[in-house]
C-alpha positions as CSV (number, residue, x, y, z in Angstrom):
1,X,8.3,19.1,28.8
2,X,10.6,17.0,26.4
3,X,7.4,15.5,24.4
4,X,5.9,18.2,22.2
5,X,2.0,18.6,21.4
6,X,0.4,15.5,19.9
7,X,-3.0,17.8,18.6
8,X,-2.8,20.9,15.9
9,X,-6.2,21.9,17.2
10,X,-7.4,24.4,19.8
11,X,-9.4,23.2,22.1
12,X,-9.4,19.3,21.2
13,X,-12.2,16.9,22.7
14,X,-11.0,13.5,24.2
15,X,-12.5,11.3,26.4
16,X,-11.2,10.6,30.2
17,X,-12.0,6.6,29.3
18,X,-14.8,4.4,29.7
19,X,-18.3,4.2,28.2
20,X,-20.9,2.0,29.1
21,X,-21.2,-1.4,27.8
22,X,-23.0,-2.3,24.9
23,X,-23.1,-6.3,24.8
24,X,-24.3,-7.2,21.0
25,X,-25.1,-10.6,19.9
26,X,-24.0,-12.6,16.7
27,X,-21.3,-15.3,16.2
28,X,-18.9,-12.9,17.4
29,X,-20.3,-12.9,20.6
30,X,-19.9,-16.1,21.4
31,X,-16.1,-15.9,20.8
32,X,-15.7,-12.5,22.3
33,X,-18.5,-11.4,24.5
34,X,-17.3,-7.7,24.6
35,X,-16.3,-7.4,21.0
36,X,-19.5,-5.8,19.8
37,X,-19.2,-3.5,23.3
38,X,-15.6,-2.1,22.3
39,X,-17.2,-1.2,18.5
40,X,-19.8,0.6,20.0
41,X,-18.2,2.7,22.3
42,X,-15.6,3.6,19.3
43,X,-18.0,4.3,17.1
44,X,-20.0,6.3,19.3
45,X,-17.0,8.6,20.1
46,X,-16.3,9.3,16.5
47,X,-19.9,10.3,16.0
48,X,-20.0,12.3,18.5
49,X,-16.8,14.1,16.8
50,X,-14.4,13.4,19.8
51,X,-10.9,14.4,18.5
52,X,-9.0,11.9,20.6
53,X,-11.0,8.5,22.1
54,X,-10.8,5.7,23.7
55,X,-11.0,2.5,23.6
56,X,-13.9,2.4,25.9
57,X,-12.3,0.6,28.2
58,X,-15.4,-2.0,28.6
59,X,-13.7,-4.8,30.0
60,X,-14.0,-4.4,33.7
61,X,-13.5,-1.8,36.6
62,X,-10.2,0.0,36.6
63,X,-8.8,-2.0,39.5
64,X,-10.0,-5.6,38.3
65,X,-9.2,-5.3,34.5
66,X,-5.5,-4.7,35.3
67,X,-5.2,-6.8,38.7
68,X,-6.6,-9.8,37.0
69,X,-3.7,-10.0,34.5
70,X,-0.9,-9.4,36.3
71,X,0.9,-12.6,38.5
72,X,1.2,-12.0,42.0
73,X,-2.2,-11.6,42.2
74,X,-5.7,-13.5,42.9
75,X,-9.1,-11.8,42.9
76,X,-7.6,-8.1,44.4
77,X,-5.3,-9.9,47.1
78,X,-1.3,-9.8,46.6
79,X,-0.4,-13.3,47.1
80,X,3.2,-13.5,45.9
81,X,6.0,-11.0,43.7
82,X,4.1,-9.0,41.6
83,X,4.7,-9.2,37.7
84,X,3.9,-8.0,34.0
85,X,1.3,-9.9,32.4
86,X,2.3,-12.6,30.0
87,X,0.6,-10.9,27.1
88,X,-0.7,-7.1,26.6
89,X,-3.8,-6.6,28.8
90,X,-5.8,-3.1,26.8
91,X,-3.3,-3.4,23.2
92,X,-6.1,-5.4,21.4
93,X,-8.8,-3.6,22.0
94,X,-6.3,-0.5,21.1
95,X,-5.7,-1.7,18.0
96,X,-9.1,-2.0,17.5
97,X,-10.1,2.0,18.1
98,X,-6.6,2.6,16.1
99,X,-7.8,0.7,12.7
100,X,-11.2,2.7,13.3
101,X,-9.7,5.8,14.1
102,X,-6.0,8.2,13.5
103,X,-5.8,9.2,17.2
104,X,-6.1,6.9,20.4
105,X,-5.1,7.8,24.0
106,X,-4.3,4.9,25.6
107,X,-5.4,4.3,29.5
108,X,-3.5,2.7,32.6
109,X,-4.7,2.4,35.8
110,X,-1.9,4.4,37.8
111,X,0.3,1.8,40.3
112,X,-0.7,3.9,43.8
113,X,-4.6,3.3,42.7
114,X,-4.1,0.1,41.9
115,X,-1.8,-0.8,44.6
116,X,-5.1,0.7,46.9
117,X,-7.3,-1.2,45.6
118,X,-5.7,-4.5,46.3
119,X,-5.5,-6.3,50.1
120,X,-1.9,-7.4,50.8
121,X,-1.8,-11.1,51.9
122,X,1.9,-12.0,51.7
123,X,4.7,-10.4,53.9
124,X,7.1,-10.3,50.4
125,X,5.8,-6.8,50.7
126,X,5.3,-4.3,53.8
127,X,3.3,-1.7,52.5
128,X,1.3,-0.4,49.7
129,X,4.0,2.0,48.4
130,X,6.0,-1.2,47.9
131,X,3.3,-2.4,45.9
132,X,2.9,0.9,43.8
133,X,6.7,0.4,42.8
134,X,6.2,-3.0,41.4
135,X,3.3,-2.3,39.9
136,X,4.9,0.2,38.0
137,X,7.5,-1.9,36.3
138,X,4.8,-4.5,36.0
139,X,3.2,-1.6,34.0
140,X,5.8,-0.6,31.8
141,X,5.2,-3.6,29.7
142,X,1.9,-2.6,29.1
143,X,2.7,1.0,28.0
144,X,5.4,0.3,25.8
145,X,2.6,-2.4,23.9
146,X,0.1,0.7,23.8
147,X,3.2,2.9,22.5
148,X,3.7,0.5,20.3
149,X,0.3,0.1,19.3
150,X,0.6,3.6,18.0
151,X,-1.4,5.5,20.5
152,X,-1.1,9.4,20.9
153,X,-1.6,9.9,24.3
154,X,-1.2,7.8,27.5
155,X,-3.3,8.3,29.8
156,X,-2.5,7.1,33.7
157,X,-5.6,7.4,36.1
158,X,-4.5,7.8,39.6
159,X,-8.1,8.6,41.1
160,X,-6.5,8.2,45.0
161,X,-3.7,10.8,44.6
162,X,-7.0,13.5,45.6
163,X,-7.9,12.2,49.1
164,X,-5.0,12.5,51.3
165,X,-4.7,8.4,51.9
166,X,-1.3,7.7,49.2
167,X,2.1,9.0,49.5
168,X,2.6,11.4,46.6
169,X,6.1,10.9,46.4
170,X,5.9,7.1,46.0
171,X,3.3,7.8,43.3
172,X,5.5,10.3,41.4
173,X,8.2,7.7,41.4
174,X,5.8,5.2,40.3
175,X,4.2,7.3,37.5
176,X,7.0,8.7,35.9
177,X,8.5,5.4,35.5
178,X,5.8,4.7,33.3
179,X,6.2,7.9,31.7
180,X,9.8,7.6,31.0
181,X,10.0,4.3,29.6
182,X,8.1,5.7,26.1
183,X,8.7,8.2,24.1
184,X,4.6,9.3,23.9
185,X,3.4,12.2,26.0
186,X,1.6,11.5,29.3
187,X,-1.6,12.6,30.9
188,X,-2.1,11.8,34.4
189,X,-5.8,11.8,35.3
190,X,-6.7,12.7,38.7
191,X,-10.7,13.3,40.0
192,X,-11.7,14.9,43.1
193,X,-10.6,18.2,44.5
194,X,-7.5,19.0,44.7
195,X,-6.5,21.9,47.5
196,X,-4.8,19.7,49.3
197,X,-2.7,18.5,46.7
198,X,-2.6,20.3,44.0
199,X,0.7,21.6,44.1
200,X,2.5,18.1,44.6
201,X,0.7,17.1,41.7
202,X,2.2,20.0,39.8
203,X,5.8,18.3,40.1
204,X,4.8,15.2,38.2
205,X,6.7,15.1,35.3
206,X,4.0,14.7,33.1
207,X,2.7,15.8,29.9
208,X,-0.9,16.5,30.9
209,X,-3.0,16.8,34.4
210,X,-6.2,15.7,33.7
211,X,-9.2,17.3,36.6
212,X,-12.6,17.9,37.2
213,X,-13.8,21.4,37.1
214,X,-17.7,21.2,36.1
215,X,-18.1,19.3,40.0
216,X,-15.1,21.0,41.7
217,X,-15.7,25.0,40.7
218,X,-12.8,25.2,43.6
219,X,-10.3,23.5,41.1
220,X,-10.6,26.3,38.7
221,X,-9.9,28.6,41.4
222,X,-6.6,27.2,42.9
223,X,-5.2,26.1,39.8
224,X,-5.6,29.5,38.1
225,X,-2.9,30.7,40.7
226,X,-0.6,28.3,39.8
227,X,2.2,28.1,36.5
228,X,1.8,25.2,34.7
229,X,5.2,24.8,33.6
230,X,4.5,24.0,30.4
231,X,1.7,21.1,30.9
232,X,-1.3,21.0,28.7
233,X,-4.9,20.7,31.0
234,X,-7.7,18.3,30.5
235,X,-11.1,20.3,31.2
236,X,-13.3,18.3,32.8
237,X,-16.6,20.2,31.7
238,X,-19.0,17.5,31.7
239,X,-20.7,15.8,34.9
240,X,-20.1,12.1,34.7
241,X,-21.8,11.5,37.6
242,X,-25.1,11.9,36.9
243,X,-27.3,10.8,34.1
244,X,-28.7,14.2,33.1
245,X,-27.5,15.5,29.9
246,X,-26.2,19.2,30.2
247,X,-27.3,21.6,27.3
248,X,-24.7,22.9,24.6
249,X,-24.8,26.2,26.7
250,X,-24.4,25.0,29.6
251,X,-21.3,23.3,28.6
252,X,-19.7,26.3,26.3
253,X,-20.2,28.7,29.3
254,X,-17.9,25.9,31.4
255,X,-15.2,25.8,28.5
256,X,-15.4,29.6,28.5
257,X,-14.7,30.0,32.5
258,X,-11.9,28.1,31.3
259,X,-10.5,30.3,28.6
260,X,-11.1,33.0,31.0
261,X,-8.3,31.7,33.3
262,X,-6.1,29.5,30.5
263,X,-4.6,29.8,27.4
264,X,-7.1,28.0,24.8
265,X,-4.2,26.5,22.8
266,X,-3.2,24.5,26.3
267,X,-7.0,23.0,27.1
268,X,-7.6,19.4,25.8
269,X,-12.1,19.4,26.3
270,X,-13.1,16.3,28.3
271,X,-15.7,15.1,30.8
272,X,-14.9,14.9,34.8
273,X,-14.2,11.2,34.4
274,X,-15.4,8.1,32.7
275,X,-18.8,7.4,31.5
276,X,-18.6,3.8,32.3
277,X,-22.0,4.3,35.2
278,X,-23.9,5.9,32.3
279,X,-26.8,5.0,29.9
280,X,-25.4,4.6,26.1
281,X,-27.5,7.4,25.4
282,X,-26.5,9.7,28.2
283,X,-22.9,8.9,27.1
284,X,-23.8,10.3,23.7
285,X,-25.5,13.3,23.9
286,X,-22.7,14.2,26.9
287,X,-19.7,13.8,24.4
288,X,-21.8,15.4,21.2
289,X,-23.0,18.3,23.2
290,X,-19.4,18.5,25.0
291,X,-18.2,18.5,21.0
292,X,-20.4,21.0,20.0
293,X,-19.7,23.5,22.8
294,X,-16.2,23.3,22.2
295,X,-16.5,24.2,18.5
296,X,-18.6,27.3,19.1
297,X,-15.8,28.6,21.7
298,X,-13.4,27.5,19.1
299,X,-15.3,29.4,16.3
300,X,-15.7,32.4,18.4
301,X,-12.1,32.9,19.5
């Protein structure tokens, strides 16, 4: 891995992306509807003591807040060539999270996700792996505006590489020209379980693989029989899925199966995925108790 380790801390909490969305009122409001959603789910992050958060990505679903920008295409249906947005699509709201906070991971919807979630109604392309490709230079544009916006991670979430339906090979392509057009390390985030794919996955020439391990015990398993190479592992220890709230203890025993298999100094602490289904106050007592766990196994080791 060419780009070295962006945290000095064992054991570092971050966030996989979204939280739920707080609409405030006020003048703001009327200018910017979401504003007051994007200063909550910051400030709810740093009070919960993640080490690395998000903007809370509160502007839409992960296939509509990126589709919508990008020409070439009308409400999820490829219409014509795709191409990069005329202005940055998450920057702002990055910017936002930066002035609040030193260290930001900024998120992209990975190209084979995207490029699955859209319906293809022009024959200037054949297939969806076409798609991917374009949406990945499309996409460059946009990570080189979060790079620039000083982020310390980038995060690319391709959800669909777990369930058999994308070409992984494609989606390497796709994801590491993302990757190599910055000089910031990358995370690619990937939910679901992973034994039929894990060790393509492993090939991506990536910073960090992002999974779920508090739903997918069977993760844990597989992966602890594979080298690394290197790469730093998100540990998803939180359920994002449902609303109850796990207990401290719950969570540290999670993080410890963890250090049981990996070394502590290559775990970055995160929930399964995004919080964006959740209740604000589910959200926060998942990332505080998340945070707290993880500094009792950091205290004790």
């Amino acid at each position: 891995m060419s780009k070295a380790y962006f945290i000095n801390k064992v054991l570092a909490t971050t966030v996989v992306g979204s939280y739920p969305v707080v609409k405030a009122g006020g003048l703001k409001s009327l200018f910017d509807p979401l504003a007051g959603a994007v200063e909550t789910a910051v400030s709810d992050q740093i009070g919960a003591g993640i080490d690395i958060i998000s903007d809370g990505q509160v502007r839409g679903d992960m296939i509509g807040a990126f589709a919508s920008k990008l020409p070439g295409i009308r409400e999820q249906e490829v219409i014509g060539k795709i191409q990069p947005a005329a202005g940055a699509i998450t920057a702002g709201d990055t910017k936002f999270a930066r002035s609040k906070f030193p260290k930001v991971k900024g998120i992209i919807t990975g190209p084979t996700t995207l490029a699955h979630g859209l319906h293809l109604s022009t024959p200037m392309y054949r297939n969806k792996e076409e798609v991917a490709l374009d949406l990945a230079a499309a996409l460059v544009v946009e990570a080189r505006s979060l790079e620039a916006a000083g982020v310390t991670l980038l995060q690319i979430d391709e959800p669909i590489l777990s369930t058999g339906t994308a070409d992984l090979a494609i989606a390497k392509q796709a994801v590491e020209m993302i990757g190599s057009s910055v000089h910031i390390p990358i995370c690619m985030h990937v939910c679901g379980n992973l034994g039929n794919v894990l060790d393509e996955l492993l090939k991506f020439n990536v910073n960090v693989l992002d999974f779920e391990f508090s739903t997918n015990a069977n993760n844990l398993d597989i992966l602890s029989r594979r080298d690394l190479d290197g790469k730093m592992l998100g540990y998803g220890c939180v359920d994002s899925s449902i609303e109850e709230v796990e207990t401290v203890q719950e969570i540290k025993k999670r993080i410890q199966k963890g250090v049981e298999y990996f070394d502590p100094k290559i775990l970055l602490i995160d929930p399964d995925c995004g919080m964006r289904m959740r209740s604000r106050e589910s959200a926060y007592w998942k990332l505080k108790n998340m945070c707290d766990a993880a500094k009792e196994v950091r205290i004790a080791l």
